[in-house]
C-alpha distance (Angstrom), angle and dihedral (degrees) to the residues before:
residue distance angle dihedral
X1 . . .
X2 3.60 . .
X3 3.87 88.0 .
X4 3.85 94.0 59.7
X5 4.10 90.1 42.8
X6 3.76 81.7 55.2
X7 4.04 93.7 47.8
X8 3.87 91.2 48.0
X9 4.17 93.2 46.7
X10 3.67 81.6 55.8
X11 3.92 102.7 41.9
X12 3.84 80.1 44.1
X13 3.80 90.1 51.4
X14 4.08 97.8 48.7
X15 3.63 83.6 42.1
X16 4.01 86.3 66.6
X17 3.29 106.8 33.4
X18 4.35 83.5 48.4
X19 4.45 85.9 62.1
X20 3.67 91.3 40.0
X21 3.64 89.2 60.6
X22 3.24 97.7 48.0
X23 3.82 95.7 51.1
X24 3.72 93.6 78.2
X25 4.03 86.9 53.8
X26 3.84 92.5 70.2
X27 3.79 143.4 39.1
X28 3.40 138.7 -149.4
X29 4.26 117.8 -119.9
X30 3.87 123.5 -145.7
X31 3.21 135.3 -166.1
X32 3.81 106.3 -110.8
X33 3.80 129.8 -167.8
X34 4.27 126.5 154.8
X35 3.41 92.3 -77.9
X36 4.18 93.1 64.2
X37 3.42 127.9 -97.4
X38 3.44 130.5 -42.1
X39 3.96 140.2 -177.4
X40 3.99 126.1 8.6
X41 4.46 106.9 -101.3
X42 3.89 81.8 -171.9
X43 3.68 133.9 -107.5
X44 3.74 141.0 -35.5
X45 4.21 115.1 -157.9
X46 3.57 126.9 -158.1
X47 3.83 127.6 -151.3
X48 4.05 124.8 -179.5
X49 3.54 106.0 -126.1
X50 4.44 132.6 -172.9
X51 4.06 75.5 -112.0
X52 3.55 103.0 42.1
X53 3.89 145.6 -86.5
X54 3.57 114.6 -24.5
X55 3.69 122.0 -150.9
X56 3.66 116.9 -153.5
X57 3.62 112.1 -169.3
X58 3.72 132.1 -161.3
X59 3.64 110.1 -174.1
X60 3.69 143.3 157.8
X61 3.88 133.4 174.3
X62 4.05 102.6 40.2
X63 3.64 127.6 127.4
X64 3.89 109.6 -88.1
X65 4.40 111.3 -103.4
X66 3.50 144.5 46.8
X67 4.30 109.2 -21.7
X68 4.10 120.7 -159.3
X69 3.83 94.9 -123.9
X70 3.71 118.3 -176.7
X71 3.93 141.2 148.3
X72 3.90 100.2 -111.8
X73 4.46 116.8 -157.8
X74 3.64 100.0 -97.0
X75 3.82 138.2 71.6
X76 4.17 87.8 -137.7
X77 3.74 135.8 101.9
X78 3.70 96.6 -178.6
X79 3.81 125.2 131.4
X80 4.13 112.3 -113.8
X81 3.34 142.9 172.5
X82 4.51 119.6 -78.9
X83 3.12 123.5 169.4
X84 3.83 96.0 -12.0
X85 3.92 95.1 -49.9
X86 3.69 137.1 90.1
X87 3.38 103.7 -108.8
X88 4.08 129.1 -176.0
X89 3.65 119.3 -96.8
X90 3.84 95.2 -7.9
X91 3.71 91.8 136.9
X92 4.30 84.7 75.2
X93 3.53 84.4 77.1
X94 3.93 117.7 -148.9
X95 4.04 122.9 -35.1
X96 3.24 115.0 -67.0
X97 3.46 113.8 -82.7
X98 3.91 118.8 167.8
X99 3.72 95.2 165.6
X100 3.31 93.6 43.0
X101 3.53 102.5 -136.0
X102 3.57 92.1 160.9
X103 4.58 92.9 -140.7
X104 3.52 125.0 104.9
X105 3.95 107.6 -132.8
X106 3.75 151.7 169.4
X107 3.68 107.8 -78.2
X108 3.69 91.2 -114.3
X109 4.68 87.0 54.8
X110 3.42 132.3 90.5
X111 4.70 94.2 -96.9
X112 3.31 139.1 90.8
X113 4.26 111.8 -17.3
X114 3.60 84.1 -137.4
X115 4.08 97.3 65.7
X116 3.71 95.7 102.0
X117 4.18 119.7 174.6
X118 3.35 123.1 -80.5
X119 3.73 118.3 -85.0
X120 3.34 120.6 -132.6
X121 3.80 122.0 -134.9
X122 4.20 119.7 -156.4
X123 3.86 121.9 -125.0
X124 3.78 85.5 -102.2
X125 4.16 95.4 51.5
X126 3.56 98.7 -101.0
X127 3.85 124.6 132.3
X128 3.65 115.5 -167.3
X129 3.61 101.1 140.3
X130 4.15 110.5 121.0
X131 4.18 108.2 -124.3
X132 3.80 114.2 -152.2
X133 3.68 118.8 -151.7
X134 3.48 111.2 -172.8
X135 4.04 103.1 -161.1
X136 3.62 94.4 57.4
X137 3.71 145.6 99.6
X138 4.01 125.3 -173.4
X139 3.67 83.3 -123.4
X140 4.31 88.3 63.1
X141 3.76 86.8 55.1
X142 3.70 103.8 47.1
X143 3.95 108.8 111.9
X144 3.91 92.3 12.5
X145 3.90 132.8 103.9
X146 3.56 125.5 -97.3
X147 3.81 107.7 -151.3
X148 4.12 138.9 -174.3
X149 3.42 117.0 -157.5
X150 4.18 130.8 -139.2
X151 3.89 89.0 -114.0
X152 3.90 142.1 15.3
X153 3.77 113.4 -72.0
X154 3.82 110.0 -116.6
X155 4.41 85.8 -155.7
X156 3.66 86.4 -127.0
X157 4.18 132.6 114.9
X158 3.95 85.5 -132.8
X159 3.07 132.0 108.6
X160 4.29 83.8 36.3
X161 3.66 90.5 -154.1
X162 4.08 94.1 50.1
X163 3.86 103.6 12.1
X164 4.06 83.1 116.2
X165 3.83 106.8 44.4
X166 4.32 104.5 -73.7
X167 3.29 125.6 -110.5
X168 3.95 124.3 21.3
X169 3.38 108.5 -111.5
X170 4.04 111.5 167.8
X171 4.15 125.5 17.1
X172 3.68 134.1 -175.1
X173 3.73 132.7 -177.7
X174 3.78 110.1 -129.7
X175 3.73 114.6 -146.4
X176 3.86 128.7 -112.0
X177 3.83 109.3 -122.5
């Protein structure tokens, strides 16, 4: 008896630690706007791949189409001030960038590591499609922003005010591990 109480503690115990550790591997999304953020769209998980970092998304409540989706340089999703307006998520800085080439990309080019592809959203808001980007490691992303964008990203610097998908529409804070 006491041997099978102390098998179960255990199995019980590995059990915990196993969702702990995977805790770090995801993030939660919000929808964001220049008031703050506001309710949970669901979760986005990452897995380190021979190819790459995959993202795993489990969404509801987004606009149906193509998204801009892209890990921005900071590990906010607060509103601040651009251009002399509040605008939503503008604490996550710009897309990550660590060689600062300065382009937005595809996620296969030569810009920013944090131009990832487009995710696609259902007609009923849900985004469950998986998003390879190529160039990146979880441990890139850890302490960053992951970001959806109002409209599709056209992986271009032009138009300036929408070369990277418009408006920010959902932000989460991925974890340091």
């Amino acid at each position: 008896m006491t041997r099978t109480i102390t098998l179960m503690s255990l199995c019980a115990a590995l059990a915990a630690c196993a969702g702990s550790a995977g805790a770090a591997n995801s993030v939660t999304l919000n929808a964001v706007s220049s008031d703050g953020t506001g309710d949970a769209l669901g979760t986005v998980r990452f897995e380190d791949t021979e190819h790459g970092l995959v993202l795993h998304p489990d969404l509801r409540g987004l606009a149906p189409g193509f998204h801009g989706f892209h890990v921005h340089e900071n590990a906010s999703c607060e509103p601040a001030e651009k251009d002399g307006e509040m605008t939503a998520a503008a604490a996550a800085g710009s897309h990550f960038d660590p060689n600062n080439t300065g382009s937005h990309d595809t996620a296969w080019g030569d810009g920013h590591l944090g131009d990832l592809p487009g995710l696609y959203v259902a007609s009923d808001g849900s985004a469950t499609h998986p998003v390879l980007a190529p160039r990146l490691r979880m441990a890139d992303i850890q302490n960053r922003a992951l970001m959806i964008h109002a409209g599709g990203d056209n992986y271009s610097d032009m138009p300036k005010k929408l070369g990277g998908g418009g408006a920010r529409v959902a932000c989460g804070v991925i974890a340091g591990g």
